[in-house]
C-alpha positions as CSV (number, residue, x, y, z in Angstrom):
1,X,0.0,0.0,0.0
2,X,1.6,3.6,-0.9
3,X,1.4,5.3,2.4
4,X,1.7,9.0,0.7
5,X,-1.5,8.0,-1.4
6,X,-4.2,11.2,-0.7
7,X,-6.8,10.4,1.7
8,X,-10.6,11.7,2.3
9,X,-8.9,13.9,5.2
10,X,-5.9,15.1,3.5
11,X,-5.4,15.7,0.0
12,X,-1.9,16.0,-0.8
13,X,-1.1,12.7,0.8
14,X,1.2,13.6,3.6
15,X,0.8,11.2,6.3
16,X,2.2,12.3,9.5
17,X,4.4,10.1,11.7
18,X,4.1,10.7,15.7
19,X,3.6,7.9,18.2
20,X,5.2,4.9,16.3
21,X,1.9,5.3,13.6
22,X,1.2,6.6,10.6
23,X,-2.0,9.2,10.9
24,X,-3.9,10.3,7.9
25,X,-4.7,13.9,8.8
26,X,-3.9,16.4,12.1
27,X,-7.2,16.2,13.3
28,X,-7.4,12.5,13.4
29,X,-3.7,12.7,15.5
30,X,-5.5,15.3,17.4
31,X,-8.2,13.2,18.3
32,X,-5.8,10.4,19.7
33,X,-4.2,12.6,22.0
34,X,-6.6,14.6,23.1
35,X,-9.3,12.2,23.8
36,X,-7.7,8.5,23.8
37,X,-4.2,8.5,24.1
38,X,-4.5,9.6,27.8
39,X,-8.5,8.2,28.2
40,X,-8.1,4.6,27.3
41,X,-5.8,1.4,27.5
42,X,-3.3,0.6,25.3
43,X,-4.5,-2.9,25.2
44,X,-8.2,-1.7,24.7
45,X,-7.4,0.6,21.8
46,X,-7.0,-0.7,18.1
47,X,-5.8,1.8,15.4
48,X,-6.2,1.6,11.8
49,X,-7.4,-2.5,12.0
50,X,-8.8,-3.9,9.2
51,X,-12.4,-5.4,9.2
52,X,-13.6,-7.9,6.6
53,X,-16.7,-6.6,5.2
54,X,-17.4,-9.3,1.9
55,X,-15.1,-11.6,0.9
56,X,-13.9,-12.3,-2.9
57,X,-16.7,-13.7,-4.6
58,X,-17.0,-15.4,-8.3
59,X,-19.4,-14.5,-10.5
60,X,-18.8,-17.1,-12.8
61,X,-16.2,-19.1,-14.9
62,X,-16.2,-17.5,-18.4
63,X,-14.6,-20.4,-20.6
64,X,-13.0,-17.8,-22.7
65,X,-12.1,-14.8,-20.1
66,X,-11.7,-17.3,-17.2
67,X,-13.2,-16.2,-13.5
68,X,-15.0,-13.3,-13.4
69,X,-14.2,-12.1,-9.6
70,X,-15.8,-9.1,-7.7
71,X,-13.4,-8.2,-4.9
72,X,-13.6,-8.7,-1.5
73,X,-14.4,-5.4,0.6
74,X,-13.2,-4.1,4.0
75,X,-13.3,-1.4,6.2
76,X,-10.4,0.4,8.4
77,X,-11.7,2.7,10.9
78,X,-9.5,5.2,12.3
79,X,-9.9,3.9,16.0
80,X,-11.6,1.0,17.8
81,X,-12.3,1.4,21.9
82,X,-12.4,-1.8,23.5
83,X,-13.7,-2.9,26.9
84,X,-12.0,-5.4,29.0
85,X,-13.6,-8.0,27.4
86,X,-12.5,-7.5,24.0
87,X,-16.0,-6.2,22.8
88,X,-16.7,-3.1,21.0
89,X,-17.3,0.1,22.9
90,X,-16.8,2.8,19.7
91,X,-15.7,2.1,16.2
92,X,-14.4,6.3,14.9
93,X,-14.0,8.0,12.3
94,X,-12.2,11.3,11.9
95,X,-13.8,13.5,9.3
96,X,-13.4,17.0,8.7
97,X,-17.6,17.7,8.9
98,X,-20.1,15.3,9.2
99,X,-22.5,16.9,6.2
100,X,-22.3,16.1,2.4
101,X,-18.7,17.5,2.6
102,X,-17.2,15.2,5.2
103,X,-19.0,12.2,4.6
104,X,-19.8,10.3,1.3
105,X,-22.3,8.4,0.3
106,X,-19.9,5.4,-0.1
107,X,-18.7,5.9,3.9
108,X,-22.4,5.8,4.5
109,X,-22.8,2.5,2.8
110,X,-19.6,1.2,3.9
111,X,-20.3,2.3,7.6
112,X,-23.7,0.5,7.2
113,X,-22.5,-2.5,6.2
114,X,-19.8,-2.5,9.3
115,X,-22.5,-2.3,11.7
116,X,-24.7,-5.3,10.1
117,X,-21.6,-7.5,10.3
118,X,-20.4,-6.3,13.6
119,X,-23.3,-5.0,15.5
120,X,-22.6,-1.7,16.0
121,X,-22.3,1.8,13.8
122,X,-19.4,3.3,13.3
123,X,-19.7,7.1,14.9
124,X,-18.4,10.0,12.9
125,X,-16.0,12.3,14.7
126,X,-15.1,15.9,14.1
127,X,-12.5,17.5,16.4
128,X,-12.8,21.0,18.0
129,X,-10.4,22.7,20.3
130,X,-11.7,21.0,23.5
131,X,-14.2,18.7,22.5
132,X,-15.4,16.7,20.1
133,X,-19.0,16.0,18.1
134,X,-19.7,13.0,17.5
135,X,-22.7,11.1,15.9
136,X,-23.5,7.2,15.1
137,X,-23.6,7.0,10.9
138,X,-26.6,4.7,8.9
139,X,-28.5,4.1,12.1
140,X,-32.6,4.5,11.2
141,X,-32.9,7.3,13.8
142,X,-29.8,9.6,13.1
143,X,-28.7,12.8,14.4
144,X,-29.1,16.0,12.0
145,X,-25.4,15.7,10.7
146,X,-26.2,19.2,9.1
147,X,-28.0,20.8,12.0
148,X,-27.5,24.4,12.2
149,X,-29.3,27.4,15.0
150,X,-30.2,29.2,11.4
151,X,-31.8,25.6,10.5
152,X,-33.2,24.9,13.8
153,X,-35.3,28.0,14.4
154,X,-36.1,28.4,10.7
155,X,-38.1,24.7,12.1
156,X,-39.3,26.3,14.7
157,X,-40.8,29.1,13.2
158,X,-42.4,26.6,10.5
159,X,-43.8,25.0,13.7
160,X,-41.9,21.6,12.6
161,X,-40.8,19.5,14.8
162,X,-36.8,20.0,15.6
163,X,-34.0,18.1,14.8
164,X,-31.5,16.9,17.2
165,X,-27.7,17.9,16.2
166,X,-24.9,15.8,16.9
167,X,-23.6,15.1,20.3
168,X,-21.2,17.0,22.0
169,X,-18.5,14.8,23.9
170,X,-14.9,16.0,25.3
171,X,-14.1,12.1,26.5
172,X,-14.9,8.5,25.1
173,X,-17.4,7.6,28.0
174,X,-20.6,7.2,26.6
175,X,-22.4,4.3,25.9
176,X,-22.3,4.8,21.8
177,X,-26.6,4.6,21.9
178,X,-26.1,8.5,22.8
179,X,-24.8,9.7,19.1
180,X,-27.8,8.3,18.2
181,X,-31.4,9.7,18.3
182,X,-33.3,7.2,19.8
């Protein structure tokens, strides 16, 4: 894999190198730590791990083009907290906004998919100076992810009812239920 290859969070490619890892944008180093690094075990935290999401599959056996494959797929979230027991607490990822900007719809599917193989969404992340927002991606009662105060009393003056923005968090103790609306 070319490490210098440009990523969602940082288009000229320059990964940075701190901490004995390579990190795909300041904000997502930021985010270790500010919030984990400091927060969480070692032992219970797993960065950039790869999760199967489908594997290789054949479509057929052409006798004159040979197998036909369509590739397997995975997913590599920027951080996975851990409990004691080995079982997911918060699957992150960094982004730079959480609206149409920050997060495509091919995160959305492929954070969907995550959380029907693994049980639980992955949360989208964006870092501020102190805290962080945070809300759970593809679950059937989301967060507005482009909630604004203009947005929310335009509703309010419509007499609609209001949306709920994303959470507000400034350490990784939550149960991950909270980034969502329910």
């Amino acid at each position: 894999m070319n490490m210098n290859s440009p990523t969602a969070l940082n288009k000229r490619g320059k990964k940075i190198h701190k901490w004995g890892q390579d990190w795909d944008s300041q904000k997502e180093l930021d985010f270790y730590e500010r919030f984990l690094m400091k927060q969480v075990k070692p032992d219970n935290l797993l960065i950039h791990h790869s999760y199967p999401l489908c594997d290789l599959y054949q479509v057929t056996n052409d006798p004159v083009m040979g197998p036909i494959k369509i590739r397997s797929w995975k997913y590599t979230p920027d951080f996975v907290v851990l409990d004691d027991f080995k079982h997911f607490l918060h699957v992150y990822d960094v982004k730079n906004s959480l609206g149409v900007y920050g997060l495509s719809e091919a995160n959305k599917l492929t954070f969907k998919m995550f959380a029907r193989k693994y049980g639980i969404p992955v949360e989208g992340v964006v870092v501020r100076a102190h805290d962080f927002k945070v809300a759970a991606i593809g679950v059937s009662k989301q967060l507005d992810l482009d909630w604004t105060a203009k947005k929310a009393a335009k509703r309010a003056k419509e007499n609609k009812k209001p949306t709920v923005p994303p959470r507000v968090k400034s350490d990784v103790w939550y149960n991950w239920k909270e980034a969502t609306n329910y």
